[in-house]
BAFI-3210 file (N, C-alpha, C; in Angstrom, 3 decimals, decimal comma, padded with zeros to 6 digits):
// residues 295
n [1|2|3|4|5|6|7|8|9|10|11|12|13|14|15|16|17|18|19|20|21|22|23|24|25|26|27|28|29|30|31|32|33|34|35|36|37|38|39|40|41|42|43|44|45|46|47|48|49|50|51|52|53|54|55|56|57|58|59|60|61|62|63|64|65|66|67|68|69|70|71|72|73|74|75|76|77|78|79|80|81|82|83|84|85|86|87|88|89|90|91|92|93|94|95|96|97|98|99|100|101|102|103|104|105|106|107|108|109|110|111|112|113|114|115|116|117|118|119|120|121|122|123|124|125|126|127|128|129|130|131|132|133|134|135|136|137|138|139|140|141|142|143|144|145|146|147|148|149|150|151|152|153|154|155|156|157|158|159|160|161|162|163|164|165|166|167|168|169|170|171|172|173|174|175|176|177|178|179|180|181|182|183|184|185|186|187|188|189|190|191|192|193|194|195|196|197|198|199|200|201|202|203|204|205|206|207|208|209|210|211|212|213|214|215|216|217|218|219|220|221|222|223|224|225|226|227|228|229|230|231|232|233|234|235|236|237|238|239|240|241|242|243|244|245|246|247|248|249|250|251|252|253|254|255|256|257|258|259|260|261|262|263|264|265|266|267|268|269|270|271|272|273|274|275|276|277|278|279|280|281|282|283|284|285|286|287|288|289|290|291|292|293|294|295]
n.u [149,713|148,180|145,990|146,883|149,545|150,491|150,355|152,207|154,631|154,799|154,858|156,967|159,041|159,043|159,182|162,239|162,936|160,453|161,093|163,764|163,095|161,488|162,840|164,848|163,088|159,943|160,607|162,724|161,332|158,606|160,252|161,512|158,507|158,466|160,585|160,050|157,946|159,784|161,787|165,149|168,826|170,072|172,590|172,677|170,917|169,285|165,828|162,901|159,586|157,531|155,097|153,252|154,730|156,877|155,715|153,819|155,540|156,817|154,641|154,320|156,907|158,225|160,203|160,162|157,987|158,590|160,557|159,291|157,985|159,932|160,459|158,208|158,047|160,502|158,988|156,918|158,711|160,674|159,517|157,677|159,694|160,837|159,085|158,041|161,165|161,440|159,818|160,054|162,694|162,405|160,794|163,081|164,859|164,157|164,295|165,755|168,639|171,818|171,849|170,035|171,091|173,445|172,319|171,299|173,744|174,168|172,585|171,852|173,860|174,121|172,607|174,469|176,548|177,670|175,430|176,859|179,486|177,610|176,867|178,925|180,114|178,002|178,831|181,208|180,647|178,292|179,873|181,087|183,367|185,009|183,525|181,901|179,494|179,120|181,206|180,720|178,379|179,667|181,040|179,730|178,784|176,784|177,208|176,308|174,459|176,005|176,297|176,252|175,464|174,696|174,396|172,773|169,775|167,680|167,957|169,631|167,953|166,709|168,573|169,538|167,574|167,667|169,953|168,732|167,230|168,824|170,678|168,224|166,825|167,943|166,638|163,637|163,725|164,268|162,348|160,141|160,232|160,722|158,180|156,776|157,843|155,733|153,175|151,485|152,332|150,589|148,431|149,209|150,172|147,371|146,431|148,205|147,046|144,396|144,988|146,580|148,986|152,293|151,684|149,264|148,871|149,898|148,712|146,084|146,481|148,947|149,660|147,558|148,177|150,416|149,185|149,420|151,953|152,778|151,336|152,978|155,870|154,987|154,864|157,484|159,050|157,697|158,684|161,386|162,247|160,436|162,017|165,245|168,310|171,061|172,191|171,804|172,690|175,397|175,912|174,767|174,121|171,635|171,354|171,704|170,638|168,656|167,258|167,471|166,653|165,584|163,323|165,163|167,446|166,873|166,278|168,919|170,149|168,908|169,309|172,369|173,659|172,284|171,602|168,828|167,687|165,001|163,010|164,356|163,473|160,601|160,284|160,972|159,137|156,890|157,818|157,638|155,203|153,897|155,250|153,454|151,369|151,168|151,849|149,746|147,786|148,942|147,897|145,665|144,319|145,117|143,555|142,034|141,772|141,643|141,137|139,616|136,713|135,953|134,675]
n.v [049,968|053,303|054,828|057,544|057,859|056,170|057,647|060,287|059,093|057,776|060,788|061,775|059,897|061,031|063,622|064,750|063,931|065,688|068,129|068,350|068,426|070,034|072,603|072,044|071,938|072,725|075,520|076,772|076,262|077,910|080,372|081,002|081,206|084,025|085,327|085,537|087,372|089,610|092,328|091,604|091,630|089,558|089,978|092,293|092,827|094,427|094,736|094,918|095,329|094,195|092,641|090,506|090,923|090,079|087,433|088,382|089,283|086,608|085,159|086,598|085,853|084,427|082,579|081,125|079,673|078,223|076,995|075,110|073,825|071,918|070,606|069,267|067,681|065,991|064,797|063,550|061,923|060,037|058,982|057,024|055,847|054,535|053,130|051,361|049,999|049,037|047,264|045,577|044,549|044,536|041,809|040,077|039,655|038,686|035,777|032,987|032,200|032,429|035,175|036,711|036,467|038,229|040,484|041,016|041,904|044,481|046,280|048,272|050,101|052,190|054,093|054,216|055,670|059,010|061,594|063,868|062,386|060,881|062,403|063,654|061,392|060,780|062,942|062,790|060,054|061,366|063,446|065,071|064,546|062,441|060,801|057,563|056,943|058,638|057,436|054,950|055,067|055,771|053,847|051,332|052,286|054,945|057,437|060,045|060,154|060,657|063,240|066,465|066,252|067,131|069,961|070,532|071,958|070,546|067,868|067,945|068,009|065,434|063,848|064,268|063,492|060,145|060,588|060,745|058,816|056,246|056,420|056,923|054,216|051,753|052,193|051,536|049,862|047,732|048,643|047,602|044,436|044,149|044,425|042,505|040,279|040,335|039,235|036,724|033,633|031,330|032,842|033,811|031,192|030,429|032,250|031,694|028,927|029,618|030,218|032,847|034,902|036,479|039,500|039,765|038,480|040,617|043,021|042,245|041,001|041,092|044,245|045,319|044,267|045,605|048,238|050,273|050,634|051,403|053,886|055,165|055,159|056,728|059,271|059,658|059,508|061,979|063,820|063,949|064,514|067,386|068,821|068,483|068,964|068,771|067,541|068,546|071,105|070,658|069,155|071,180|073,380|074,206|075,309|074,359|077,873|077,416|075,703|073,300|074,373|074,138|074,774|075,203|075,167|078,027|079,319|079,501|080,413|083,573|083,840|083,419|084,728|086,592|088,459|088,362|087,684|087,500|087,315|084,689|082,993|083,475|081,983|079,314|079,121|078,612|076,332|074,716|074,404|073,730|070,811|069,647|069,718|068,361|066,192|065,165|065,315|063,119|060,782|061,106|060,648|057,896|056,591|054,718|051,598|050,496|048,123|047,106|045,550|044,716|041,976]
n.w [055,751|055,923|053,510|053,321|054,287|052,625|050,253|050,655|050,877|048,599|047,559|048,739|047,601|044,521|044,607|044,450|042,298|040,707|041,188|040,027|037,378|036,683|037,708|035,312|033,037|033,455|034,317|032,158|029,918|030,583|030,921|028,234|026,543|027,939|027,063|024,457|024,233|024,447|022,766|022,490|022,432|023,571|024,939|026,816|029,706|029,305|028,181|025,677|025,890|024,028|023,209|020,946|018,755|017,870|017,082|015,221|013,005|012,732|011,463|009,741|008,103|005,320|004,905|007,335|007,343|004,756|005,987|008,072|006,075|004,905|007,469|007,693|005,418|005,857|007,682|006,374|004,647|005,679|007,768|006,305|004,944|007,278|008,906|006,941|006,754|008,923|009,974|008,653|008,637|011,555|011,315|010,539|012,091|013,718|013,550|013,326|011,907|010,674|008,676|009,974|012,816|012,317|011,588|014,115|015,761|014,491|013,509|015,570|015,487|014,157|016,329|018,420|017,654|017,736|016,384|015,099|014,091|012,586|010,821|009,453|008,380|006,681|004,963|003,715|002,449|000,446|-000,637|-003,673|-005,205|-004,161|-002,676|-001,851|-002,639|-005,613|-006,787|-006,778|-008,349|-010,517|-011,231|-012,249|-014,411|-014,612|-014,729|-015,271|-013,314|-010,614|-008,943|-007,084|-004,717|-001,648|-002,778|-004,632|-004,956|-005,514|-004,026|-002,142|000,121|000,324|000,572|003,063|004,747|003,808|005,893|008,213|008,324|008,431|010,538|012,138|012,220|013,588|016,093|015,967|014,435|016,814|018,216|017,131|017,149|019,400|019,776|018,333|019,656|021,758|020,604|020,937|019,644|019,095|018,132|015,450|014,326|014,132|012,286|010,303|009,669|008,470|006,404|005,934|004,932|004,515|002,846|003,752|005,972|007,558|007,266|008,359|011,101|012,257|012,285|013,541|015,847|016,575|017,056|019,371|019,479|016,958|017,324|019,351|017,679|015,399|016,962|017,982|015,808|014,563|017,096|016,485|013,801|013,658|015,593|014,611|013,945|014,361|011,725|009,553|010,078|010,307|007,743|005,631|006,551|006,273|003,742|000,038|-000,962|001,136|000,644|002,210|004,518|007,940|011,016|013,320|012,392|011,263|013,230|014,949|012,954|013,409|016,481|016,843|014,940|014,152|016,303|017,708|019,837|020,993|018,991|017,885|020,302|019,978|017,788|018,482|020,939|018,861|017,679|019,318|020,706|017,807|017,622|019,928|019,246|017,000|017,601|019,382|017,669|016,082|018,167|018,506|016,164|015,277|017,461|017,704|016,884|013,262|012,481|014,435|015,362|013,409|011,680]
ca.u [149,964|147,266|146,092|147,245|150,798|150,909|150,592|152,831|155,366|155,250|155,312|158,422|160,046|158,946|159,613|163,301|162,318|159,905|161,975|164,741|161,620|160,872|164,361|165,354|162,610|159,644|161,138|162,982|159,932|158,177|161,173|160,868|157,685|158,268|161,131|159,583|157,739|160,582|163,208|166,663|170,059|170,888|173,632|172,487|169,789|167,747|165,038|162,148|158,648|156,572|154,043|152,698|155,095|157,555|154,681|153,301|156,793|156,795|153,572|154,548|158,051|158,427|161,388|159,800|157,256|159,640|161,601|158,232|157,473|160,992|160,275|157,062|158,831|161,193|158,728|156,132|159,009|161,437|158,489|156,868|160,583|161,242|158,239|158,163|162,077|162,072|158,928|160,603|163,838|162,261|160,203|164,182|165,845|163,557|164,461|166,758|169,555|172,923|171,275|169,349|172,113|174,392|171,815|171,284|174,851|174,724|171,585|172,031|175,364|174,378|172,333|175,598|177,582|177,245|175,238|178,282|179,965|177,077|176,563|180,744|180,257|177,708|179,419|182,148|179,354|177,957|181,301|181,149|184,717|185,344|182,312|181,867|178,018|179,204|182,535|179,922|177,651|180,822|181,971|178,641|178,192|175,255|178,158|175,390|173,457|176,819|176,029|176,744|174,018|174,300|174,865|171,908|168,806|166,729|168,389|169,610|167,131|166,772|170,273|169,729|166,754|168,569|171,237|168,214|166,985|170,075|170,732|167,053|166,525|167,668|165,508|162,980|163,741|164,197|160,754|159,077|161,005|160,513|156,977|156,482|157,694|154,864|152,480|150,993|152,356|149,186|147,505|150,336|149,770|145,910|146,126|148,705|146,244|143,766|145,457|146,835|150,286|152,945|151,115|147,350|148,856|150,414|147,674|144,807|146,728|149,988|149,056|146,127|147,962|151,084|148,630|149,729|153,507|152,845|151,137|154,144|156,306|155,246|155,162|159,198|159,376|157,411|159,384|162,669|161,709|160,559|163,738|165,962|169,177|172,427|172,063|170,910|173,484|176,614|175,440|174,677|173,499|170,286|171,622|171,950|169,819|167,824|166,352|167,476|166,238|164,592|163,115|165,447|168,647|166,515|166,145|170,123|170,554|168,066|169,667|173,426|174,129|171,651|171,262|167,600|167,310|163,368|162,701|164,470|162,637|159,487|160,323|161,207|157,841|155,813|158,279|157,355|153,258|153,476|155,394|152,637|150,191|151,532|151,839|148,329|147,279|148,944|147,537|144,140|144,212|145,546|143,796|140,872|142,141|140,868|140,594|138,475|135,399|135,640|134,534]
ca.v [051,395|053,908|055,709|058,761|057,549|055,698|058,364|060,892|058,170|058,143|061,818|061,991|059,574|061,892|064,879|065,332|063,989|066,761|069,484|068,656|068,104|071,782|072,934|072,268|071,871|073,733|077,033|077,394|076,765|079,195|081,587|080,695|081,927|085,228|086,223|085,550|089,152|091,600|092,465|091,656|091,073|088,410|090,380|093,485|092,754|095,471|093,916|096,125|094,391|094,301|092,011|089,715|091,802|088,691|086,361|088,869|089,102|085,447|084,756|087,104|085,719|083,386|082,023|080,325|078,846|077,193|075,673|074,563|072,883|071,086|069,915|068,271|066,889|064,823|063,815|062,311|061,072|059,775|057,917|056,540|054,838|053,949|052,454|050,355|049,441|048,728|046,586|044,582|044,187|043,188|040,188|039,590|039,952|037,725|034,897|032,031|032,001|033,480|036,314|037,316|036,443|039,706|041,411|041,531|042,540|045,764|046,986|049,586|050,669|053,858|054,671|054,699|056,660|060,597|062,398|064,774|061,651|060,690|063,926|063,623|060,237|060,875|064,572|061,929|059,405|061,747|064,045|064,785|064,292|061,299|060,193|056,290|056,406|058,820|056,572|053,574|055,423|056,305|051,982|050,840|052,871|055,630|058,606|060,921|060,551|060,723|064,886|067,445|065,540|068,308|071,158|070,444|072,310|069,401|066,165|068,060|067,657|063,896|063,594|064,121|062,199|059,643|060,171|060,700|057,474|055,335|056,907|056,505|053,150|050,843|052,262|051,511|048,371|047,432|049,099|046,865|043,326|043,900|044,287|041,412|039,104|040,070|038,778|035,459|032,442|030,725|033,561|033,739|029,822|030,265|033,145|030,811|027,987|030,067|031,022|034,187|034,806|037,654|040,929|039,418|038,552|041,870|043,897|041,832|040,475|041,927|045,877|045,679|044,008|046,983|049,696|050,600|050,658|052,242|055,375|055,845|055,170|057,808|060,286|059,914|060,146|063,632|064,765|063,809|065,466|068,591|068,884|067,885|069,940|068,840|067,287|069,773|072,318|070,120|069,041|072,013|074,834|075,000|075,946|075,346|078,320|077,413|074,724|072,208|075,285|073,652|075,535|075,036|075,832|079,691|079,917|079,473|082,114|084,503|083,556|084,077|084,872|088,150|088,325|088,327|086,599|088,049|086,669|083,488|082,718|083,004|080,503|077,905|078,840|078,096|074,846|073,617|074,144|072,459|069,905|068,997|069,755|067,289|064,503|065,194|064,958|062,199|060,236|061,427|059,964|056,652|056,589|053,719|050,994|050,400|046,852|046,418|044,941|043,737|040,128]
ca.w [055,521|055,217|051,983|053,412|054,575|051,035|048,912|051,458|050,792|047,136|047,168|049,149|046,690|043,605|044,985|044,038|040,151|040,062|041,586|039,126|036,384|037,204|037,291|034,110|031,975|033,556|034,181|030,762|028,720|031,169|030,977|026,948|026,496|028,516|025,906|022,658|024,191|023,867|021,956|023,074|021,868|024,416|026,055|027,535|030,498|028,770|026,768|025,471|025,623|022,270|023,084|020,053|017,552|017,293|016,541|013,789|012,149|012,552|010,648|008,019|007,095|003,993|005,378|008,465|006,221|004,071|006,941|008,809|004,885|005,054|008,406|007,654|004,272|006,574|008,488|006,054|003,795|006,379|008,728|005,417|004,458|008,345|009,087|006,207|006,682|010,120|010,505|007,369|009,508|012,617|011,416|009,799|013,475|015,384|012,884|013,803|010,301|010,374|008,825|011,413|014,135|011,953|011,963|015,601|016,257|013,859|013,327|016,390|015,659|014,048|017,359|019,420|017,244|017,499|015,212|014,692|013,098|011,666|009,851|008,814|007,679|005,360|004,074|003,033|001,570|-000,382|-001,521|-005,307|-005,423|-003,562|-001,814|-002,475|-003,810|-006,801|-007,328|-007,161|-009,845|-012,606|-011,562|-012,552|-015,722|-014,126|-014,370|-014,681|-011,998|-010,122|-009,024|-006,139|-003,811|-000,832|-003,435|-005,376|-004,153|-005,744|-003,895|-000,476|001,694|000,057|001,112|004,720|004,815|004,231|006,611|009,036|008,347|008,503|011,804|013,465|012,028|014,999|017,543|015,705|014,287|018,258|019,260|016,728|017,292|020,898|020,107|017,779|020,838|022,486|020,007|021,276|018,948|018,791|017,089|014,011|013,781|013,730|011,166|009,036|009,344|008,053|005,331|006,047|005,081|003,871|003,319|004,115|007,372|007,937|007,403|009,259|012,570|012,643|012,508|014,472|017,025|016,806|016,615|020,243|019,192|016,042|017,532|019,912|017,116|014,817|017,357|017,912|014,382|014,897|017,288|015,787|012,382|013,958|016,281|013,890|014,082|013,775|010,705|008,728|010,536|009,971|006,552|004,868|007,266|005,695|002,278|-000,832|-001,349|001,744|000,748|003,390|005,639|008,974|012,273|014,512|012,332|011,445|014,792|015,221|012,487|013,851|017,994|016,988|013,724|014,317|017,662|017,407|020,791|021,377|017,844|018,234|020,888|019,533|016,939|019,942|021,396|018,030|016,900|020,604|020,314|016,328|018,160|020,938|018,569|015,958|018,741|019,911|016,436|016,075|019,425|018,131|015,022|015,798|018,716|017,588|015,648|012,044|011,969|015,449|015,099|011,843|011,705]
c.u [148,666|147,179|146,731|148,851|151,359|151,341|151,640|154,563|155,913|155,348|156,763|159,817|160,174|159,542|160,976|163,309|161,665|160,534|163,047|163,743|161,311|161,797|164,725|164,487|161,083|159,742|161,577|162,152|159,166|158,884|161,044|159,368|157,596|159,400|160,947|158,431|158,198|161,790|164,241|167,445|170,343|171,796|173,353|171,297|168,480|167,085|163,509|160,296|157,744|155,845|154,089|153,721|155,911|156,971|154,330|154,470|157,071|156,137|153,457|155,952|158,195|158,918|160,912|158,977|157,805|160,291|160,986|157,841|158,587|160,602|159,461|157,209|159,318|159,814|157,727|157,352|159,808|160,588|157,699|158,077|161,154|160,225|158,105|159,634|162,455|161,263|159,362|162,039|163,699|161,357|161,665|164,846|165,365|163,455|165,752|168,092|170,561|172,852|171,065|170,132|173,236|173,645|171,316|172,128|174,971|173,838|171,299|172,743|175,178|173,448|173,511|176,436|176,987|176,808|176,083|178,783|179,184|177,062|178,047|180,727|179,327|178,251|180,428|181,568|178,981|178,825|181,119|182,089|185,146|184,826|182,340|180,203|178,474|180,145|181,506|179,064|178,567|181,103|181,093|177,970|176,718|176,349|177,452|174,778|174,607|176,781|176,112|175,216|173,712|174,486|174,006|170,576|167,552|166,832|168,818|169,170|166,536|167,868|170,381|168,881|167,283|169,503|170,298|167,916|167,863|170,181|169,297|166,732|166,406|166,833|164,332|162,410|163,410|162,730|160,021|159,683|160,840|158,839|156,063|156,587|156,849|153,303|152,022|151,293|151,303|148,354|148,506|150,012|148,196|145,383|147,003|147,931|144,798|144,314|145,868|148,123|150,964|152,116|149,483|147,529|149,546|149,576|146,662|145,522|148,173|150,201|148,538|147,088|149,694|150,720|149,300|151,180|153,633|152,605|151,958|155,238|156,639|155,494|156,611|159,502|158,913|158,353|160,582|162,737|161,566|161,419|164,687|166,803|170,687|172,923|172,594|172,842|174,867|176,945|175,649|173,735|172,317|170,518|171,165|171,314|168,497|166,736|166,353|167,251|165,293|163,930|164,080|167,369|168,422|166,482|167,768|170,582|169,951|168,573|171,504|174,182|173,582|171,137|169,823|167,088|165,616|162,873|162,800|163,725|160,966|159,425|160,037|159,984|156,814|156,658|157,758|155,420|152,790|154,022|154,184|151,553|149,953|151,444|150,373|147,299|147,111|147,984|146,166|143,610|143,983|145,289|143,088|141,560|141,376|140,070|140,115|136,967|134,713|135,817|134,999]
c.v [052,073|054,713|057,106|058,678|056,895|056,748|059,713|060,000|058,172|059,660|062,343|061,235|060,613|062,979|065,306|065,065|064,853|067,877|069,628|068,968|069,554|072,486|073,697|071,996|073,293|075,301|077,423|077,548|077,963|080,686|081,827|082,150|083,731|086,064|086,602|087,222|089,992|091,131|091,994|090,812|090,159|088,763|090,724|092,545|093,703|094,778|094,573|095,217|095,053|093,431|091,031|090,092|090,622|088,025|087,036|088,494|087,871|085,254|085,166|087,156|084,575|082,186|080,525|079,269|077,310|076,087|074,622|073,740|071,995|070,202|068,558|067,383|065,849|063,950|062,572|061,425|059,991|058,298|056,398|054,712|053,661|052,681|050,807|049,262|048,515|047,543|045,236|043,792|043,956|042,225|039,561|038,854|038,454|036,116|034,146|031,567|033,017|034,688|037,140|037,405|037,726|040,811|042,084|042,137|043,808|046,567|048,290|050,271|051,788|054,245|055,013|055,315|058,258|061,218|063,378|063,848|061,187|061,507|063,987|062,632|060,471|061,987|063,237|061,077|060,150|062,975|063,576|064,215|062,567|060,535|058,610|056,475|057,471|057,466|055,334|053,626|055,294|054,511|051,718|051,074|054,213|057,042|059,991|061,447|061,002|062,945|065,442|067,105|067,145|069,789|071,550|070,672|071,437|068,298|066,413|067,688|066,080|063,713|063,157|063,926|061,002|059,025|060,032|059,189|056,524|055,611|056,533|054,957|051,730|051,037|051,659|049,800|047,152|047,620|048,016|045,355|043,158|043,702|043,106|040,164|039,101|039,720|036,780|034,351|031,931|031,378|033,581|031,957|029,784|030,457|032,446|029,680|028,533|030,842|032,314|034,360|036,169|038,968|040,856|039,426|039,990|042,931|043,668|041,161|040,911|043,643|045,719|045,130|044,661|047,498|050,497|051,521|051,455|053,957|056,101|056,199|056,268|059,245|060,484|060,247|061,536|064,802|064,902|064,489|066,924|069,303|068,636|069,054|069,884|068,049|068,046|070,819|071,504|069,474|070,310|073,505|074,958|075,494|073,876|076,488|077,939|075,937|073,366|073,245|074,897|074,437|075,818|075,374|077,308|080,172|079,987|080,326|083,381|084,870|084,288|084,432|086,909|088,933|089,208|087,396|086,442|086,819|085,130|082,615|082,211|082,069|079,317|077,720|078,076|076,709|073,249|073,543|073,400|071,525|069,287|069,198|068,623|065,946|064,258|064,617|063,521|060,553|060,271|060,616|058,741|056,160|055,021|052,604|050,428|048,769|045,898|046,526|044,508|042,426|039,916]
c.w [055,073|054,099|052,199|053,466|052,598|050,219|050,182|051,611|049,633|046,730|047,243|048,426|045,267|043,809|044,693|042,333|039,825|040,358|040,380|037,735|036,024|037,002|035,756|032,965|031,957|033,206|033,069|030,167|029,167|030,526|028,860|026,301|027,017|028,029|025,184|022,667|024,183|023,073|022,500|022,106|022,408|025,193|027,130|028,581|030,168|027,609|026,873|025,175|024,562|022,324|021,939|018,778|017,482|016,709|015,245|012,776|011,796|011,427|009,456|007,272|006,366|004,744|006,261|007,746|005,197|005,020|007,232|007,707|004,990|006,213|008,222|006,524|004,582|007,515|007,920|005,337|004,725|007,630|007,743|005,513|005,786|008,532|008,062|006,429|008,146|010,725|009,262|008,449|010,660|012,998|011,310|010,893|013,811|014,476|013,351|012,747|010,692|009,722|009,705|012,498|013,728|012,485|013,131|016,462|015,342|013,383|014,185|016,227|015,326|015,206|018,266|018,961|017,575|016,211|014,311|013,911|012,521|010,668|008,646|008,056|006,398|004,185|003,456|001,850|000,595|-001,510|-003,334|-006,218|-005,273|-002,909|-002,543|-003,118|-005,068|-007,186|-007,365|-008,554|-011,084|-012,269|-012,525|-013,952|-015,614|-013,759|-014,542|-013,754|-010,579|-009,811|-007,657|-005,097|-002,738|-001,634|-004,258|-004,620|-004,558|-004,849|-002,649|000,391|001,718|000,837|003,093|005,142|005,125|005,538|007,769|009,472|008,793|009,955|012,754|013,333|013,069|016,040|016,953|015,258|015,877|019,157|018,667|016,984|018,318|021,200|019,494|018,586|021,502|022,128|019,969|019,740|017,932|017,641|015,543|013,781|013,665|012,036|009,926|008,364|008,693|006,090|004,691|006,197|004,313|003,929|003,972|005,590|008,573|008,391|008,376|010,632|013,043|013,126|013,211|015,264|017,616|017,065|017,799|020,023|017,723|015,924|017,799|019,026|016,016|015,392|018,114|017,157|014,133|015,655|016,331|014,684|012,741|014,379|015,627|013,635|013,538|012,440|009,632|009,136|009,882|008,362|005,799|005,657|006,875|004,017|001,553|-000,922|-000,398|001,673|001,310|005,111|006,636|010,093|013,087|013,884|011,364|012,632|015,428|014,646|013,296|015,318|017,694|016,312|013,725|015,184|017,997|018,690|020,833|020,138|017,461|019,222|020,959|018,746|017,967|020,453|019,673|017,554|018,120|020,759|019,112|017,136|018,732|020,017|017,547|016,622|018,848|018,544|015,877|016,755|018,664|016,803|014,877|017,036|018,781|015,872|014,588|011,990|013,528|014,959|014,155|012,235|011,023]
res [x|x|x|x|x|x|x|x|x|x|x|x|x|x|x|x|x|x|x|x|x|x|x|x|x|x|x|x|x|x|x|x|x|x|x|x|x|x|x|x|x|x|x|x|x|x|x|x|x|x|x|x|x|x|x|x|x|x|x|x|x|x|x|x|x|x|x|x|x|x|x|x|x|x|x|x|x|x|x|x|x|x|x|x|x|x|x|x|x|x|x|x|x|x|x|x|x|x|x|x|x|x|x|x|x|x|x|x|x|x|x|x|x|x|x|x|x|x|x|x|x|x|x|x|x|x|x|x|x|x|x|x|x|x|x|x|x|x|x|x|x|x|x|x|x|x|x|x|x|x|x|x|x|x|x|x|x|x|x|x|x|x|x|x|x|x|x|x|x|x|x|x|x|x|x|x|x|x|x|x|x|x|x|x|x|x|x|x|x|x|x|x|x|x|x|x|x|x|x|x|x|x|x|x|x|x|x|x|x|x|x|x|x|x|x|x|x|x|x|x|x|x|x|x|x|x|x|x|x|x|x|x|x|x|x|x|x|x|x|x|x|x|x|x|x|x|x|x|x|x|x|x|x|x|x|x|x|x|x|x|x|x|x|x|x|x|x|x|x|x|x|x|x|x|x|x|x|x|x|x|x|x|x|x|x|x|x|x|x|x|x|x|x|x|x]
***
């Protein structure tokens, strides 16, 4: 087959992946961007163009600020506790002990449930009334600390941390367990025979030889954090007092609560540029690993 027929070949297989590709992702963001310039209610077809005036209003409301600080809250605290929990749980997995054989059957399970019941399950969990972690606090003797978890503009957005966590945890656990199998034997028996074990061996031959899987890793945890929606919304709307207030459930007040479509919009455009910007950041960062070319 010639190079010309080759690639005229693979275009014609692509070609309906990018058409749909285009479809439905293209064009909206396009179309996206070419709202966040006028006004509109969302109903009417009349929409009044104002140029940059969304973006200003943007840049000068508190509000947004705050959310965009929540956001980035979940994402260092939430990546910090994952990362650590998940790279703990899949050296655990890939272990041969009735342990490890549970833990391979249930460690996903909150990935296949719906976030909707996730979100329900923990409102129950954390219930002041009847939730089992207070009723575990007053068993235990800790009937203090036993307190209005989602009601409390201190411990909220802890709260659904949390529930974030619990919920993203298997993928993650799975990304790294899948990636620890592909860590050559030999070298883990070198680095043991060397005397390199528990966190010595973590740091100097285990990391370095994630780094790949770690970059990708945090930048799921980026998006996921930034995007982060029904949580939050089914949880506690963004309250007490705002302070579980995220991007993406102001941009749901602002879309149909105040039908601020123009306005809403622009949010979507700036939560989707910090997004790619945050990835990129990411990528950039993590792009050269620390512990090459150390002898």
């Amino acid at each position: 087959m010639t190079p010309r027929a080759r690639a005229g070949f693979i275009t014609l297989f692509l070609l309906p992946a990018s058409a749909l590709y285009a479809l439905f992702v293209v064009i909206p963001v396009v179309q996206a961007f070419a709202f966040s310039l006028y006004r509109w209610r969302g109903i009417s077809a009349n929409r009044t163009f104002i140029g940059l005036e969304n973006f200003q209003q943007l840049f000068n409301d508190p509000l947004v600020w705050r959310a965009l600080s929540h956001n980035l809250l979940l994402f260092v605290g939430t990546s910090v506790v994952i990362l650590t929990v998940s790279l703990a749980l899949a050296h655990a997995v890939g272990a041969e002990s009735a342990l490890a054989r549970f833990l391979r059957s249930v460690y996903l399970f909150p990935q296949v449930i719906s976030l909707v019941v996730v979100a329900i399950l923990w409102m129950f969990i954390l219930n002041p009334s009847f939730g089992i972690l207070n009723a575990t606090l007053k068993a235990v003797g800790l009937k203090e600390w036993a307190i209005t978890w989602l009601g409390n503009p201190y411990t909220a957005l802890a709260s659904i941390g949390v529930a974030h966590v619990w919920h993203a945890l298997g993928f993650y656990i799975m990304l790294f367990a899948a990636a620890l199998r592909t860590i050559p034997t030999d070298v883990m028996e070198a680095a043991t025979l060397d005397g390199a074990t528990g966190l010595v061996r973590l740091r100097y031959v285990t990391l370095p030889l994630l780094w790949a899987v770690l970059r990708i890793a945090l930048v799921y945890m980026a998006i996921g954090t930034m995007n982060i929606f029904s949580l939050v919304f089914l949880m506690t709307q963004g309250g007490p007092d705002r302070a579980t207030e995220v991007m993406l459930t102001y941009l749901y007040e602002q879309a149909f609560k105040h039908s601020e479509f123009g306005y809403a919009t622009a949010l979507a455009v700036v939560n989707f540029v910090l997004v790619m910007a945050l990835s990129g950041a990411i990528l950039t960062l993590f792009r050269h690993n620390p512990q090459e070319g150390r002898g």
